[in-house]
Z-matrix of the N, CA and C atoms (Angstrom, degrees):
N
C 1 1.462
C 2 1.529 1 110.25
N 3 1.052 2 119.32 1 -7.31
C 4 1.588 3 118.83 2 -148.36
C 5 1.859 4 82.84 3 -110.82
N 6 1.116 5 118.42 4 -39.17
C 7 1.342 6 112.09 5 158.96
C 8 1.351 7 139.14 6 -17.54
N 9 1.881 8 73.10 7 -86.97
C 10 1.720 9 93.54 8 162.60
C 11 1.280 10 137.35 9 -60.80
N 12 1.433 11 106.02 10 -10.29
C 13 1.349 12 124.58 11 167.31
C 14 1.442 13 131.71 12 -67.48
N 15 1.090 14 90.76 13 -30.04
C 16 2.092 15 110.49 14 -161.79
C 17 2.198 16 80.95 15 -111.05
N 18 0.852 17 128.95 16 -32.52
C 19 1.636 18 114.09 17 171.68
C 20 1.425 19 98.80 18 -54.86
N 21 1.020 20 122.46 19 -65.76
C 22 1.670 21 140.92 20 -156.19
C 23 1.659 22 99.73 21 -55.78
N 24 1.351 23 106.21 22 -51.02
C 25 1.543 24 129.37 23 176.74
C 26 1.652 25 97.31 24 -35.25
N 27 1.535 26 107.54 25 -86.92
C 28 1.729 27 127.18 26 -157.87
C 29 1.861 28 79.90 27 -76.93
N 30 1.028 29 156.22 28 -44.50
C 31 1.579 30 138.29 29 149.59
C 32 1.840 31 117.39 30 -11.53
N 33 0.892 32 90.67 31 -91.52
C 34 1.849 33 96.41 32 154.32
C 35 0.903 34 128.90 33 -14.67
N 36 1.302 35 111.03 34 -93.98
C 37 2.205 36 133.44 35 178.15
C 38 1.705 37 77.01 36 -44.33
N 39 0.964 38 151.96 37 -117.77
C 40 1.284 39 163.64 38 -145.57
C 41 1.875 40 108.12 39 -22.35
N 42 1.673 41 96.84 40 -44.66
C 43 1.530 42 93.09 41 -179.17
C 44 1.102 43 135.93 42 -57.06
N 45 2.040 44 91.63 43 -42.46
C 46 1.404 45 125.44 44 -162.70
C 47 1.592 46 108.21 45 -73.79
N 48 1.856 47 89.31 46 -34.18
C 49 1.965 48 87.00 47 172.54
C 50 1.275 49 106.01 48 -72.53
N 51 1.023 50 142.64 49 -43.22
C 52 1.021 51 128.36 50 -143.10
C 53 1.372 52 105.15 51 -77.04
N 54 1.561 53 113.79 52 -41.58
C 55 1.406 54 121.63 53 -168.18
C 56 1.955 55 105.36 54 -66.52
N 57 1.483 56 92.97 55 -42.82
C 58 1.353 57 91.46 56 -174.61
C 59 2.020 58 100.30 57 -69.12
N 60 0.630 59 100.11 58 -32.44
C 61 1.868 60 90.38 59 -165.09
C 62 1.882 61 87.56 60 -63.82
N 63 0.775 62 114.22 61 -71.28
C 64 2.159 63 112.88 62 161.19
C 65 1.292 64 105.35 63 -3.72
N 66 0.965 65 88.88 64 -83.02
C 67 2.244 66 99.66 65 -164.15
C 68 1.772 67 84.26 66 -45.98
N 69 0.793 68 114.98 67 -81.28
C 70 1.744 69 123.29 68 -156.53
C 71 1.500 70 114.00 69 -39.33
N 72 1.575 71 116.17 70 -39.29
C 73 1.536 72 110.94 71 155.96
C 74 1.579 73 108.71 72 -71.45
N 75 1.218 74 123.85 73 -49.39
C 76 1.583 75 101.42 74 -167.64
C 77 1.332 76 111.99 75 -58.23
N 78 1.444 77 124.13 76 -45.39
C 79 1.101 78 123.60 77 -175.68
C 80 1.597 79 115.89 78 -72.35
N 81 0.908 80 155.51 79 -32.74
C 82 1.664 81 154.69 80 102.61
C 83 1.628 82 97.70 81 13.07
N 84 1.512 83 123.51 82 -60.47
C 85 1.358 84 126.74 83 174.84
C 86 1.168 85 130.67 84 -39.26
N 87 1.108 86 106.44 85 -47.70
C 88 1.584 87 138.06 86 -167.55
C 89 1.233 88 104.96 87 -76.94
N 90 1.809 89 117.30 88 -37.58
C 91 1.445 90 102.88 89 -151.30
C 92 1.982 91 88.32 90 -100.49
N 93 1.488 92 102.88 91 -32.01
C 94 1.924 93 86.89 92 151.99
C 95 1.032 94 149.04 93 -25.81
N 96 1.777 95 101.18 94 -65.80
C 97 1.255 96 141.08 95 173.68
C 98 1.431 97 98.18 96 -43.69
N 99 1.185 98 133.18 97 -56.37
C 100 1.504 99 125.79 98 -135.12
C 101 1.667 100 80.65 99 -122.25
N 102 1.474 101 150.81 100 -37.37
C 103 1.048 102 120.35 101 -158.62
C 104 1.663 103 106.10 102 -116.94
N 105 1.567 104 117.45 103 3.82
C 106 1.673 105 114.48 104 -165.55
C 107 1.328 106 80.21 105 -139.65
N 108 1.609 107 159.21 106 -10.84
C 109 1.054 108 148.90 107 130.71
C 110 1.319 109 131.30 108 -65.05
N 111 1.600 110 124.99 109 -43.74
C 112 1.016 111 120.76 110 -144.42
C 113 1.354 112 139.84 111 68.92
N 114 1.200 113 115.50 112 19.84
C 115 1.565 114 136.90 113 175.79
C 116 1.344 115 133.10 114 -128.42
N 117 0.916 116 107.93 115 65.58
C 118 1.580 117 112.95 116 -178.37
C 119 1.308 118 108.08 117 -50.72
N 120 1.335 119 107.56 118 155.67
C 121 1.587 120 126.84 119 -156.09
C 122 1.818 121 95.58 120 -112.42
N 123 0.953 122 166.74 121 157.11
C 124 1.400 123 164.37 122 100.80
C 125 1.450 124 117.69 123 -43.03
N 126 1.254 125 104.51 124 -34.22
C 127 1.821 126 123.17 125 -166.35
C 128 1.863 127 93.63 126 -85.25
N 129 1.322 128 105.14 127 -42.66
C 130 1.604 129 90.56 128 -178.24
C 131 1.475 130 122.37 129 -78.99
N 132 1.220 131 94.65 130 -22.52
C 133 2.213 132 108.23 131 150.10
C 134 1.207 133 116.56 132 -30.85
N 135 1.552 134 99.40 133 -66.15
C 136 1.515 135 92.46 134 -161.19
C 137 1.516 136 109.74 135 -99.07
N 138 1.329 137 114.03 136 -19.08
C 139 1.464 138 96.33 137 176.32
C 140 1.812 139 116.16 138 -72.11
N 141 1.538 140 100.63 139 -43.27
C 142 1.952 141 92.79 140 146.33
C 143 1.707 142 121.37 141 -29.16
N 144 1.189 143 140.06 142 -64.63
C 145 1.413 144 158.84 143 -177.08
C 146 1.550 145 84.60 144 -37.68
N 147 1.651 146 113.03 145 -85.77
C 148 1.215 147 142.35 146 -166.17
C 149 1.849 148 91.78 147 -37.81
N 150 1.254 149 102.94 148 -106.08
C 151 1.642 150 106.62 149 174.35
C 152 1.495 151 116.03 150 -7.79
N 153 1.294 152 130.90 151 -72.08
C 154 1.491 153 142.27 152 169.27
C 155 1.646 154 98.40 153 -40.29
N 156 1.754 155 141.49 154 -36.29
C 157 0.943 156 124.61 155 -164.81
C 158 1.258 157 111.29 156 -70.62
N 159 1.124 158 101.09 157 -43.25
C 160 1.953 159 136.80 158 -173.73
C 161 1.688 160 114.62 159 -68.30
N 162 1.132 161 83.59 160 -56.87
C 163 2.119 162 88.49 161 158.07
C 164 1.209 163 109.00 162 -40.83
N 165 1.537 164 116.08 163 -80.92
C 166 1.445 165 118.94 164 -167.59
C 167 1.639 166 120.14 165 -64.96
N 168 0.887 167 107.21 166 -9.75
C 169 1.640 168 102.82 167 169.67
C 170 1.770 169 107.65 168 -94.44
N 171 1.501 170 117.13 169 -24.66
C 172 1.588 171 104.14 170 -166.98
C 173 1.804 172 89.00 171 -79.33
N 174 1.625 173 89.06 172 -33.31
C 175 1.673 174 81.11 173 -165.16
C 176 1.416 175 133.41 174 -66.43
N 177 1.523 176 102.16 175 -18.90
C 178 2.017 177 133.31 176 147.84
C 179 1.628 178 84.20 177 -29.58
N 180 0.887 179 116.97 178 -92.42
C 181 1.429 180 132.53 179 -157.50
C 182 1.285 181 107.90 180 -52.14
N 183 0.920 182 138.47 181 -14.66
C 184 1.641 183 135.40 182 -165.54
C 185 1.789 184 98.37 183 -96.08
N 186 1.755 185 94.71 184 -52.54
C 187 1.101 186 104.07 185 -157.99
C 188 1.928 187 98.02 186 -71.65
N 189 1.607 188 113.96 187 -44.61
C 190 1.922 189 109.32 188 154.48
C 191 1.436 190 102.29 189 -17.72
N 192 1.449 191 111.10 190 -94.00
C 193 1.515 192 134.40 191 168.41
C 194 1.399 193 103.66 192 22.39
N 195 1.649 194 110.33 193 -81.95
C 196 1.627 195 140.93 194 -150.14
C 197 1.360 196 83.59 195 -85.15
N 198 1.399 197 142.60 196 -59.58
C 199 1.725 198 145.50 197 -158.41
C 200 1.456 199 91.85 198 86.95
N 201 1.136 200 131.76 199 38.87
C 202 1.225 201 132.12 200 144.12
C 203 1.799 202 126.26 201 -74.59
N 204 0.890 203 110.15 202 34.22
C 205 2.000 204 119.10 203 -158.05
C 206 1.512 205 74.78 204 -98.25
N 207 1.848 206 108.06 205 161.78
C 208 1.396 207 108.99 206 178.55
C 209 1.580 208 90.36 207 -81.72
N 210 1.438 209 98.59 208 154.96
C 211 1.474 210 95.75 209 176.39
C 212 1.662 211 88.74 210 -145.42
N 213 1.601 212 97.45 211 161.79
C 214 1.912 213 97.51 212 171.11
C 215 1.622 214 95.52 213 -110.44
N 216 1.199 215 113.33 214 137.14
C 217 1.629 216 109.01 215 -168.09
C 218 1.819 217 103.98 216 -118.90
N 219 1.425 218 106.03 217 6.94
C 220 1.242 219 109.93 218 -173.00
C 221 1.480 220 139.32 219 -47.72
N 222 1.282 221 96.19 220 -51.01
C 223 1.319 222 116.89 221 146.09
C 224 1.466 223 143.51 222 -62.64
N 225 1.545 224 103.94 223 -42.80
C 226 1.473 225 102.77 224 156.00
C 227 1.819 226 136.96 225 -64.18
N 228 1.312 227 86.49 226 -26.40
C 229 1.596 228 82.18 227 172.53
C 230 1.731 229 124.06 228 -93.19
N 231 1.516 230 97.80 229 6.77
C 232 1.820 231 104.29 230 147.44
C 233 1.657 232 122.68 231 -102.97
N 234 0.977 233 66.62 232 19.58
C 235 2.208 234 62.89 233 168.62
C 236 1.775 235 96.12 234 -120.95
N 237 1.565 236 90.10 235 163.35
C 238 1.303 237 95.97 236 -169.26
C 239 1.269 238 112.86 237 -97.59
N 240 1.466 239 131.86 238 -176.94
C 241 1.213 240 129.03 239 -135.15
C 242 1.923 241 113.56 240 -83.87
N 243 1.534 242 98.15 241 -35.52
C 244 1.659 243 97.59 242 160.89
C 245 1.636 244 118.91 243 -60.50
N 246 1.510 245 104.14 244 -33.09
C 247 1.350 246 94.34 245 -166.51
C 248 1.733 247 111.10 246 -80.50
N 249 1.615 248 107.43 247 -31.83
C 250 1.179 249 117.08 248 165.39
C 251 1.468 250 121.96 249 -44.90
N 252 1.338 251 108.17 250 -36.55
C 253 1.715 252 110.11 251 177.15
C 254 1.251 253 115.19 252 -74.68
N 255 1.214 254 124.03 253 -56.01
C 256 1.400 255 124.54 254 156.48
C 257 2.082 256 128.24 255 -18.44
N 258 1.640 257 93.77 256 -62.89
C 259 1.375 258 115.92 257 162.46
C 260 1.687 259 114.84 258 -33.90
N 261 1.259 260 94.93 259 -58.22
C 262 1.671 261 115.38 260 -178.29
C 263 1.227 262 104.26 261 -48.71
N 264 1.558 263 112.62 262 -55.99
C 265 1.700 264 114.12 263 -148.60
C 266 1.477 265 82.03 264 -84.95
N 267 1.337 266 119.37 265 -63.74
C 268 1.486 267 100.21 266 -174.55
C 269 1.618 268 130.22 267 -55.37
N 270 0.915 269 124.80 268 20.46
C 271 1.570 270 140.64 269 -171.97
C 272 1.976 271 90.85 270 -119.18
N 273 0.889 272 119.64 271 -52.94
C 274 1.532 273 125.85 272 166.00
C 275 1.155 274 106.41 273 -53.02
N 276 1.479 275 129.33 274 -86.44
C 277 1.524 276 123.71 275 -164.19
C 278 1.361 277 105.11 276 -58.47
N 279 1.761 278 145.89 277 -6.29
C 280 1.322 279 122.66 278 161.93
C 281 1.504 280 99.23 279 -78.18
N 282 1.013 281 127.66 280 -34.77
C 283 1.372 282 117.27 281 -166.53
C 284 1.744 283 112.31 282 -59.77
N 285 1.479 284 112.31 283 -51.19
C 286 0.859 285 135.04 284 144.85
C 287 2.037 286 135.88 285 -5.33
N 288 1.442 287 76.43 286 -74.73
C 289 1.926 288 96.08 287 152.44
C 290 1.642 289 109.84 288 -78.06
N 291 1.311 290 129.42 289 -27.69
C 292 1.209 291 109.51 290 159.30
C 293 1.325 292 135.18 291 -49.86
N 294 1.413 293 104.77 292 -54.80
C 295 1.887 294 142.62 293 -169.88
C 296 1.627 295 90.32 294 -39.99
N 297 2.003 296 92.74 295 -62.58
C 298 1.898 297 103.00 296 -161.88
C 299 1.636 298 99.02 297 -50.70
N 300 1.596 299 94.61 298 -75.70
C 301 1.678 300 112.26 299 -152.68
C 302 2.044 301 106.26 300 -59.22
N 303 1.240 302 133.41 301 -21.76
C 304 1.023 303 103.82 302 -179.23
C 305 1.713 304 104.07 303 -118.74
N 306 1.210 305 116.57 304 -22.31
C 307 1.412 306 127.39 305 -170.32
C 308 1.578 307 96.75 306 -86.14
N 309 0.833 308 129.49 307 -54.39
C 310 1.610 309 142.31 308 -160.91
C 311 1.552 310 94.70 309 -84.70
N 312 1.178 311 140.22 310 -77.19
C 313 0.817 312 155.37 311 -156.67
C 314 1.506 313 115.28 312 -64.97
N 315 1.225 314 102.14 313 -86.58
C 316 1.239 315 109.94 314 163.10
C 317 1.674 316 119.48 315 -52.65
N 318 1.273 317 120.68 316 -53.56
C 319 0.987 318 96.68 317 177.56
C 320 1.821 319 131.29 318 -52.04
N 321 1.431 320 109.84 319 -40.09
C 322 1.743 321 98.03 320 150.76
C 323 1.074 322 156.59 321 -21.94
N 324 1.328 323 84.45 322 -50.33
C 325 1.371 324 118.45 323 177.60
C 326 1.820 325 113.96 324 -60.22
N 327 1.187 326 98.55 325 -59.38
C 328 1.794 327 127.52 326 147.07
C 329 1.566 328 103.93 327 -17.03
N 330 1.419 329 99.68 328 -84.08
C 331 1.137 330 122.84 329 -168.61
C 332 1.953 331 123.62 330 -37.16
N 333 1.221 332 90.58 331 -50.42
C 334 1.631 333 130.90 332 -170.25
C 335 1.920 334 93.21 333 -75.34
N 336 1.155 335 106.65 334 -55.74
C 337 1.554 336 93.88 335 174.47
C 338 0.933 337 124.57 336 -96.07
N 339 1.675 338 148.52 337 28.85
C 340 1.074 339 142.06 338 -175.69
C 341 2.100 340 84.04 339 -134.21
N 342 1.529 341 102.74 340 6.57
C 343 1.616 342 87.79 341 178.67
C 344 1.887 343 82.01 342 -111.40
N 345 1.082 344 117.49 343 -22.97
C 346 1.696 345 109.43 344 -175.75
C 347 1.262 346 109.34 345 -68.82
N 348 1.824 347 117.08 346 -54.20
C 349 1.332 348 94.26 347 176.93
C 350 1.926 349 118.16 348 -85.94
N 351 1.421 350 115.52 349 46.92
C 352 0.930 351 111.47 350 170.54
C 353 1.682 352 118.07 351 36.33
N 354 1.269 353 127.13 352 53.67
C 355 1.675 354 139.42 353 169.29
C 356 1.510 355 86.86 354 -89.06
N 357 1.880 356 85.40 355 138.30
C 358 1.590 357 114.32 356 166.37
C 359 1.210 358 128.29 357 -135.61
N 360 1.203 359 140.71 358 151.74
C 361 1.214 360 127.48 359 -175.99
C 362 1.461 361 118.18 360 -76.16
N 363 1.611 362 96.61 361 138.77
C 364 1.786 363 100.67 362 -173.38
C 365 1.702 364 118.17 363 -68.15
N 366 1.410 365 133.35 364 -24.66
C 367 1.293 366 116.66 365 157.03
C 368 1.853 367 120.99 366 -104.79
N 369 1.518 368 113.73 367 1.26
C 370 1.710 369 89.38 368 -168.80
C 371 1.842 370 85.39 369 -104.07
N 372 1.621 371 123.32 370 -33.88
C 373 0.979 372 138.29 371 -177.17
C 374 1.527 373 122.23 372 103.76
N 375 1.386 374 98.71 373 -2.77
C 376 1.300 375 108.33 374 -165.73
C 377 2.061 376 104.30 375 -74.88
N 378 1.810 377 96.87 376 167.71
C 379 1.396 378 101.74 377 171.46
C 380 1.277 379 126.28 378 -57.71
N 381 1.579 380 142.03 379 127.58
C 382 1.093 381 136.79 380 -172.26
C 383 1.626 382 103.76 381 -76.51
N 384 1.186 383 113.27 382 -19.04
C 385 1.495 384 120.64 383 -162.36
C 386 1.795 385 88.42 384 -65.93
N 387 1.256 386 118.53 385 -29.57
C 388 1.553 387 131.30 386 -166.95
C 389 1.313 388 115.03 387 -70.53
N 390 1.366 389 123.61 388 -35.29
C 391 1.619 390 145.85 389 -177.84
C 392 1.838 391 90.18 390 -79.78
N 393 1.258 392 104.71 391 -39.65
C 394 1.674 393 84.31 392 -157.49
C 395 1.539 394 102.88 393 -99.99
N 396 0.958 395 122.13 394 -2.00
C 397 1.438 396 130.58 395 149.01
C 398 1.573 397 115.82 396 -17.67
N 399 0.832 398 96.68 397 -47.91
C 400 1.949 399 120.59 398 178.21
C 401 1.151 400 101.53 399 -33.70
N 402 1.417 401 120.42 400 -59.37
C 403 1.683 402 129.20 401 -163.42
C 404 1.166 403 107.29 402 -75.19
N 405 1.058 404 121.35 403 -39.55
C 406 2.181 405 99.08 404 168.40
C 407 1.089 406 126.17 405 -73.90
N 408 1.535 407 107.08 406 -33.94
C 409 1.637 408 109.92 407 175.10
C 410 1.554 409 108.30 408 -46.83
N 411 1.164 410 95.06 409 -61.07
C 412 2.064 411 110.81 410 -171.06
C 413 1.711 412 97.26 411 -56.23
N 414 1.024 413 122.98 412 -24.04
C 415 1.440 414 117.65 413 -171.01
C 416 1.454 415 97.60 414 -97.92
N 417 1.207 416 139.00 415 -32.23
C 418 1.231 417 141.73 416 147.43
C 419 1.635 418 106.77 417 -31.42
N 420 1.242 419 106.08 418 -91.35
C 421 1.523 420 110.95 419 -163.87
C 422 1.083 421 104.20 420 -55.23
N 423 1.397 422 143.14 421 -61.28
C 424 1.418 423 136.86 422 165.40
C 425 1.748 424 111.22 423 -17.31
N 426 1.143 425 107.73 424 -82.99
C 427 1.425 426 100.36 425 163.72
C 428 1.698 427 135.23 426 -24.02
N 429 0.870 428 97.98 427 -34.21
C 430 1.875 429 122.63 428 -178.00
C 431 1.667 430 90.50 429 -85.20
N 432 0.740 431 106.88 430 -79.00
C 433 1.395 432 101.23 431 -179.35
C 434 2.015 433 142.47 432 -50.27
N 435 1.868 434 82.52 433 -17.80
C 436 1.414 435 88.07 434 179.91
C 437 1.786 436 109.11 435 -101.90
N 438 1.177 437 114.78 436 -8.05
C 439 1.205 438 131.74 437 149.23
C 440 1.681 439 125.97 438 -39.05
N 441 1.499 440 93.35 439 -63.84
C 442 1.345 441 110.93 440 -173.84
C 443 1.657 442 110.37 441 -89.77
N 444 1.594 443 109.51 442 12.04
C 445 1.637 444 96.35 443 -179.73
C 446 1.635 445 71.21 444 -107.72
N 447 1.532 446 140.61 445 -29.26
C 448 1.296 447 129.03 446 -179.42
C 449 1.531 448 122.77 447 -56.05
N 450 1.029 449 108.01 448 -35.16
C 451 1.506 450 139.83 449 -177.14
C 452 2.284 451 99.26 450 -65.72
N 453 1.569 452 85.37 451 -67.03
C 454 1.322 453 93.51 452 170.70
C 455 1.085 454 143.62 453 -24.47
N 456 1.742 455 92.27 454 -68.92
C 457 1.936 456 112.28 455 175.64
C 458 1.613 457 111.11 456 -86.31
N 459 1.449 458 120.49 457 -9.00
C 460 1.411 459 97.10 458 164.05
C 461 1.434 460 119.90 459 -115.97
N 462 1.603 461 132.94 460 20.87
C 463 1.552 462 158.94 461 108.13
C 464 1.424 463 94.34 462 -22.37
N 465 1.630 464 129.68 463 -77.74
C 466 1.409 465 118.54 464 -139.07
C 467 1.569 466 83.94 465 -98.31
N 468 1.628 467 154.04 466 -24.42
C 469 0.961 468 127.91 467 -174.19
C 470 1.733 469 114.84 468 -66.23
N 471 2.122 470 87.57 469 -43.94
C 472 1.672 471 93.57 470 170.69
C 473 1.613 472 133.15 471 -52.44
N 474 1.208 473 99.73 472 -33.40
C 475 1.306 474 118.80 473 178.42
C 476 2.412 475 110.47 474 -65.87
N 477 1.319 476 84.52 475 -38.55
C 478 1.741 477 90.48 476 -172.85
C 479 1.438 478 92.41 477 -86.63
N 480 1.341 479 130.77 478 -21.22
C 481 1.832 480 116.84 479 166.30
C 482 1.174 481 105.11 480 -63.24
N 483 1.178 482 127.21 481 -57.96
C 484 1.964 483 128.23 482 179.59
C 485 1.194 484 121.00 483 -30.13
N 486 1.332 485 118.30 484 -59.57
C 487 1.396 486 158.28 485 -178.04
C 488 1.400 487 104.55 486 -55.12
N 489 1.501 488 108.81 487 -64.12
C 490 2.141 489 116.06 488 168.96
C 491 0.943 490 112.23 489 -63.48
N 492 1.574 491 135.26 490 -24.08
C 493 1.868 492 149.93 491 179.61
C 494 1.623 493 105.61 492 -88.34
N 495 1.004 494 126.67 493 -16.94
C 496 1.063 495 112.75 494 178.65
C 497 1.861 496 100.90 495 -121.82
N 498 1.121 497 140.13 496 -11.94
C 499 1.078 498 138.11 497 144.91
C 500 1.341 499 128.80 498 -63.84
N 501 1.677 500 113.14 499 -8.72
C 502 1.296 501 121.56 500 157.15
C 503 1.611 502 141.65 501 -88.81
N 504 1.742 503 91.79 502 -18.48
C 505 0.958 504 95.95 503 -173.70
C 506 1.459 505 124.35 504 -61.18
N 507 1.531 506 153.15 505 -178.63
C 508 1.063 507 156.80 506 178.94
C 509 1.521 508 100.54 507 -102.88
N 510 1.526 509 119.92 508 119.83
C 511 1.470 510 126.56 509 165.53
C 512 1.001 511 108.14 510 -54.96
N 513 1.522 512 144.44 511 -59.25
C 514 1.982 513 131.82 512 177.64
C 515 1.778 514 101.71 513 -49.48
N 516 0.995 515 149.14 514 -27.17
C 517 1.404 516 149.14 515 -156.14
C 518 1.731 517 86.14 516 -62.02
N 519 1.076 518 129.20 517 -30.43
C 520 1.578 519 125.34 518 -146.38
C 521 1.588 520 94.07 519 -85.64
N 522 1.637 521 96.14 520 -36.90
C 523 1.612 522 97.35 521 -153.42
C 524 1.083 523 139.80 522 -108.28
């Protein structure tokens, strides 16, 4: 898993640059275009739009990824440490059922009809079904990822019971 983890990882960092270094010339483009030319672009509109769509959904995921999401932890950090784990995983598996049922799911769904009735974009021309692509992927990796933070915290909780169980035990017990 840890594999597939660290692909997905440098997958990411790689996307996010890339997309972001994009937006920042087109939009730089645009503001040429339209204020030191006099020519506004339509095409650098929307592929800005487009880019910005795709940003903010990989970057959902990055920021999942890191557990950087706003979170209110107020409550969790007065409960105690079983119940806190619990908290965790169940804070994961909604996310989780989020990822599938509206990102995954729906987004297909999305996907599948905006490629049937053949919609395109009014200045680049391209398939819209292509822009919205975004939403399963991200619901994909999200998923992948909320798995493996599940995997994670009950690995290292299981792992720190062992660790307190066998630091408890009594050395004569053996002998």
């Amino acid at each position: 898993m840890k594999g597939l983890i660290s692909v997905l990882d440098n997958f990411l960092k790689i996307a996010l640059l890339i997309i972001g270094t994009s937006m920042l010339i087109v939009v730089l483009w645009q503001v040429v275009g339209r204020y030191a030319l006099q020519a506004p672009s339509s095409v650098t509109e929307e592929l800005a739009r487009f880019l910005l769509i795709w940003l903010g959904m990989l970057g959902a995921v990055y920021t999942f990824r890191n557990r950087m999401h706003v979170c209110i932890d107020v409550f969790v950090t007065t409960l105690e440490q079983g119940e806190r784990i619990t908290a965790e995983v169940l804070a994961m598996l909604v996310s989780l059922v989020f990822a599938v049922v509206i990102l995954i799911f729906g987004g297909f769904q999305l996907v599948e009809l905006t490629r049937d009735l053949e919609q395109t974009s009014a200045a680049l021309g391209i398939q819209m079904f292509q822009v919205y692509l975004v939403l399963p992927l991200s619901g994909i990796l999200i998923s992948i990822y909320a798995v493996n933070h599940i995997v994670n915290i009950l690995w290292t909780n299981d792992r720190k019971g062992e660790e307190a169980a066998l630091s408890q035990k009594d050395p004569d017990e053996g002998q």
